[in-house]
C-alpha positions in Angstrom: 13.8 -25.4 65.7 15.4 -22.5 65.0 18.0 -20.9 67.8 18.2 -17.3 68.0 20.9 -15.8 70.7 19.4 -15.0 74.0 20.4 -11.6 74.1 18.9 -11.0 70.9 15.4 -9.7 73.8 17.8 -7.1 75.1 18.1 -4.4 72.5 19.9 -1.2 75.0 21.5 0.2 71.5 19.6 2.1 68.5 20.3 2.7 65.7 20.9 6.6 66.3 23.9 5.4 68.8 25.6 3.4 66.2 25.2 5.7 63.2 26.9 8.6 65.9 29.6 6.2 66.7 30.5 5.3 63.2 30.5 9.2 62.5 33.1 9.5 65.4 35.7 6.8 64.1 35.0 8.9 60.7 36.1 12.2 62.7 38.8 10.2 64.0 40.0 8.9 60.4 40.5 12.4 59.3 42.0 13.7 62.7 44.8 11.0 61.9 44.7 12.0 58.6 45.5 15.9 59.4 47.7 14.9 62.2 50.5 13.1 60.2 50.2 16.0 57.6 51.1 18.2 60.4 54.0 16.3 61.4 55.3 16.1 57.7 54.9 19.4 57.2 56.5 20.1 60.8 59.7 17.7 60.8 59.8 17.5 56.5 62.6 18.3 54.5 62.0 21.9 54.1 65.1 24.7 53.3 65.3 27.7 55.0 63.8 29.3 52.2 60.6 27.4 52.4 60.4 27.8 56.6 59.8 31.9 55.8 57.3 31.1 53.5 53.6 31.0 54.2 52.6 27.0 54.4 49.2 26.7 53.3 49.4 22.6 53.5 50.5 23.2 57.1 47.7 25.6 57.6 44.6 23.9 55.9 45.7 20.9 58.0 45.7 22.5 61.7 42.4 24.1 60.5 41.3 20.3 59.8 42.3 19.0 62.8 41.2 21.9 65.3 37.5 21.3 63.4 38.2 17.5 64.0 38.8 17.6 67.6 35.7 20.4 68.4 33.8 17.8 66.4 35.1 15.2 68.6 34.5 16.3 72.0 31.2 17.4 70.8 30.0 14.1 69.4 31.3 11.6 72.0 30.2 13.5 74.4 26.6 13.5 73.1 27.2 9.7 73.1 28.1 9.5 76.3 25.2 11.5 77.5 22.7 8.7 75.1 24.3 5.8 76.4 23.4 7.4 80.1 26.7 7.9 81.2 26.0 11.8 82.6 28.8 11.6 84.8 31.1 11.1 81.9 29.4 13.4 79.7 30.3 15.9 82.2 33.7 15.2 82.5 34.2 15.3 78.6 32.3 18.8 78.5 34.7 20.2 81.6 37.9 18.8 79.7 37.0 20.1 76.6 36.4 23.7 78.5 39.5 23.7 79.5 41.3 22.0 76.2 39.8 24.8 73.7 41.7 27.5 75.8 44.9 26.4 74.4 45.5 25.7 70.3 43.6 22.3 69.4 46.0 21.9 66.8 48.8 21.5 68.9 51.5 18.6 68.4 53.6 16.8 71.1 56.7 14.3 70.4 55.6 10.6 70.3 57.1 8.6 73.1 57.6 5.9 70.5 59.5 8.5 68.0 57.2 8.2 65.4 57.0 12.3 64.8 54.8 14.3 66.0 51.6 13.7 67.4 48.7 15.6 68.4 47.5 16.5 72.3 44.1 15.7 72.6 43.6 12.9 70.2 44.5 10.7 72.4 42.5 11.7 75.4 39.2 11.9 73.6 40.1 8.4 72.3 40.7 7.2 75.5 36.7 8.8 76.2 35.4 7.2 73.2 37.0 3.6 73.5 35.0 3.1 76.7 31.9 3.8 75.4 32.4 2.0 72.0 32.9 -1.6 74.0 28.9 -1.7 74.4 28.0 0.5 71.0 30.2 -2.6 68.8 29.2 -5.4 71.3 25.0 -4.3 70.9 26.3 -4.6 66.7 28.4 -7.6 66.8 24.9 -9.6 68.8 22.6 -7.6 66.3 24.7 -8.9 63.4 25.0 -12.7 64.5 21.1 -13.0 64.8 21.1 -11.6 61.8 23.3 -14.5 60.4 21.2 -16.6 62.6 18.1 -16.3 60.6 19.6 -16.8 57.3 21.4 -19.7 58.1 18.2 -21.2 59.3 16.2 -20.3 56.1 15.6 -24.1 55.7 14.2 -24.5 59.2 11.6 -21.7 58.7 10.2 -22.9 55.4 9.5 -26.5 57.6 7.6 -24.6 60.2 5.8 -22.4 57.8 4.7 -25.0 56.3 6.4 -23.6 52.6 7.2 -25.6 49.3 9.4 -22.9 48.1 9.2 -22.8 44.2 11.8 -19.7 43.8 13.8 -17.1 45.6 10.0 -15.0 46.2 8.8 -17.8 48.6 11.7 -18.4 50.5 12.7 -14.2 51.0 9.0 -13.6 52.1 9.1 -16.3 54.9 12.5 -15.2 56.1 11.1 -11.5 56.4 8.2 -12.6 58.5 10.6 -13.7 60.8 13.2 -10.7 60.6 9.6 -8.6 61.3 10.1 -10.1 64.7 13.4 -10.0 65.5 14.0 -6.5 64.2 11.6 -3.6 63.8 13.3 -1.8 61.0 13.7 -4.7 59.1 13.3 -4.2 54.9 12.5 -5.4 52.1 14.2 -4.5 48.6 16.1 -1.8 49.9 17.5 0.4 47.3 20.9 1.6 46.7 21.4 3.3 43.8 24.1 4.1 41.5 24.7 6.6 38.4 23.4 4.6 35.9 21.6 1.5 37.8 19.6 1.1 41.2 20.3 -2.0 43.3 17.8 -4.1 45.3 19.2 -6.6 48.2 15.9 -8.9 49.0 16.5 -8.1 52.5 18.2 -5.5 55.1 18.2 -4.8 58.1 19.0 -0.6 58.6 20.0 -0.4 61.9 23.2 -3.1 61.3 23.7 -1.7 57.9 23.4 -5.4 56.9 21.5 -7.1 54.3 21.1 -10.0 52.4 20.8 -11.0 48.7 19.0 -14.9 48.1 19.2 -17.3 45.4 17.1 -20.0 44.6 19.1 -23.2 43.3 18.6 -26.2 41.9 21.2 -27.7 40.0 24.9 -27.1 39.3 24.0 -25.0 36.0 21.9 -22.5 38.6 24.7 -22.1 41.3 27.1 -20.6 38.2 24.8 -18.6 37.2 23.4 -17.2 40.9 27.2 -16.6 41.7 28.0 -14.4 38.5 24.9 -12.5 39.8 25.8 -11.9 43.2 29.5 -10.6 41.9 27.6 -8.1 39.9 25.7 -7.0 43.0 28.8 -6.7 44.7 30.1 -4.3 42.0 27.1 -2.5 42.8 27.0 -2.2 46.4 30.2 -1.2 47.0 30.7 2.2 48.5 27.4 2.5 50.5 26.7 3.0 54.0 26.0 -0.7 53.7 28.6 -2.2 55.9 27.5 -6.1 55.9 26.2 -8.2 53.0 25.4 -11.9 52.8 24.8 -14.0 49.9 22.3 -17.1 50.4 22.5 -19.9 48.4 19.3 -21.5 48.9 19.7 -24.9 46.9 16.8 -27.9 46.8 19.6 -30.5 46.6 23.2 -31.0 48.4 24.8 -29.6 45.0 28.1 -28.5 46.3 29.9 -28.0 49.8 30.0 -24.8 51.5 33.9 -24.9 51.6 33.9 -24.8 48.0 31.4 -21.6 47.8 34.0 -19.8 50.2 36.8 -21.0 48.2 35.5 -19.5 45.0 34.7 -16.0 46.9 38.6 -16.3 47.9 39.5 -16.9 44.3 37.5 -14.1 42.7 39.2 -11.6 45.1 35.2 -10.7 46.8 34.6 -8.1 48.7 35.5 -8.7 52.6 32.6 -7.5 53.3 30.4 -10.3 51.9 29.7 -13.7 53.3 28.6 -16.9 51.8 26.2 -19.4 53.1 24.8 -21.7 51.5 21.9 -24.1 53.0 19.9 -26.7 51.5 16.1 -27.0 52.1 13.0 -28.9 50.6 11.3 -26.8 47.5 11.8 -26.7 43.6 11.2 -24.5 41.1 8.3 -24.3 39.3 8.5 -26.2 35.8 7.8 -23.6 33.1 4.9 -24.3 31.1 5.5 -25.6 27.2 4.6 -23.4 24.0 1.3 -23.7 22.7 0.7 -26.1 19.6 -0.2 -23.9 16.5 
């Protein structure tokens, strides 16, 4: 029987509320970025000659940083007003009225001597951290019945009733049930590069996850699956794409999973991908001989 998480039913999160959180930790990855610029520029090694001169370094990054935190206020409090949290929508828009009176760019000495630091990152951090407990909990549950199904991939093909032959039969049946569990659940999404376009099997948008199968039957198969799936990974990387699994469906027990794992580990993969390997009932299809002249 296959176990999904119970929360899986309770779906308060959308996709538009985690694609505008992950655009806030972007914001906040270049606020940090122009903040310690700042300081640099602020507490470098500069001569007296070069403290008269114009600093466009300096300059370009307060102009980055004021942008940042406008950006900031703006966005988590948009998110804050989504996740139906007016009164703290309200509160963010009221310190942000006040805040933009003074220079957005301004610094303050870290209590921890670090340098300088700015004077409102911290306080629309503090905003945005509350909120972000139930946007990355709703995408942590999304993502582990996501797991869910694929490590179950040998359950489903016993109740459909399905003598997988290859990787189509077994990716078709999963879908069926990813249909159910997620509405914008996809088949063959592409991502595409200069020169090549990329298909994982299946994806769910809304996680940014997706999954890539491969039919195995014998030793010889797993090699050549697993050279495969390093290619994808060449291929994938640096798209919006956060999550990727690669499913080693195999019709016998042909190796442990420990030793899938410890291959990803040797080859350096991608954090980003996971292994799992299952073994269900099914073989591939035996290809027809030549005809006779």
């Amino acid at each position: 029987m296959i176990k999904l998480p119970i929360c899986m039913e309770v779906l308060p999160v959308g996709r538009e509320e985690q694609l505008l959180s992950a655009s806030i930790r972007d914001t906040l990855r270049e606020a940090h970025k122009a903040e310690s610029k700042i300081s640099y520029e602020m507490e470098g090694n500069r001569t007296l000659e070069d403290i008269d001169e114009e600093n466009t370094k300096l300059e370009e990054a307060q102009d980055t940083l004021r942008w940042c935190i406008r950006k900031l206020y703006r966005d988590v409090g948009m998110l804050a007003e989504r996740m139906s949290m007016p009164l703290l929508a309200k509160r963010i828009a009221a310190e942000f009225d006040k805040t933009a009176e003074t220079d957005l760019a301004e610094m303050k000495t870290s209590p921890y001597d670090i340098g300088l630091i700015s004077k409102h990152i911290g306080a629309i951090l503090g905003h945005f951290d509350s909120i972000a407990v139930m946007t990355d909990g709703q995408a942590i549950t999304g993502l582990d019945t996501f797991r869910t199904i694929l490590e179950n991939t040998p359950a489903i093909m016993t109740l459909t009733g399905i003598d997988p032959k290859n990787e189509k039969d077994v990716r078709r049946a999963v879908f069926d049930v990813l249909k159910i569990a997620f509405h914008d659940a996809m088949m063959e999404i592409t991502v595409g590069q200069l020169l090549k376009t990329f298909k994982p099997d299946l994806g769910v948008r809304s996680l940014m996850a997706a999954a890539e199968y491969k039919f195995v039957g014998n030793e010889t198969e797993l090699k050549v699956a697993m050279e495969g799936i390093y290619a994808d990974m060449r291929g994938y990387h640096g798209h919006d794409w956060r999550s990727f699994f690669a499913v080693f469906y195999t019709t016998d027990a042909i190796v442990h999973r420990d030793r899938i794992i410890e291959e990803f580990s040797g080859v350096k993969a991608d954090l980003n991908w996971t292994p799992i390997i299952v073994t269900g009932k099914g073989a591939r299809k035996p290809r027809k001989s030549g005809l006779k002249a």
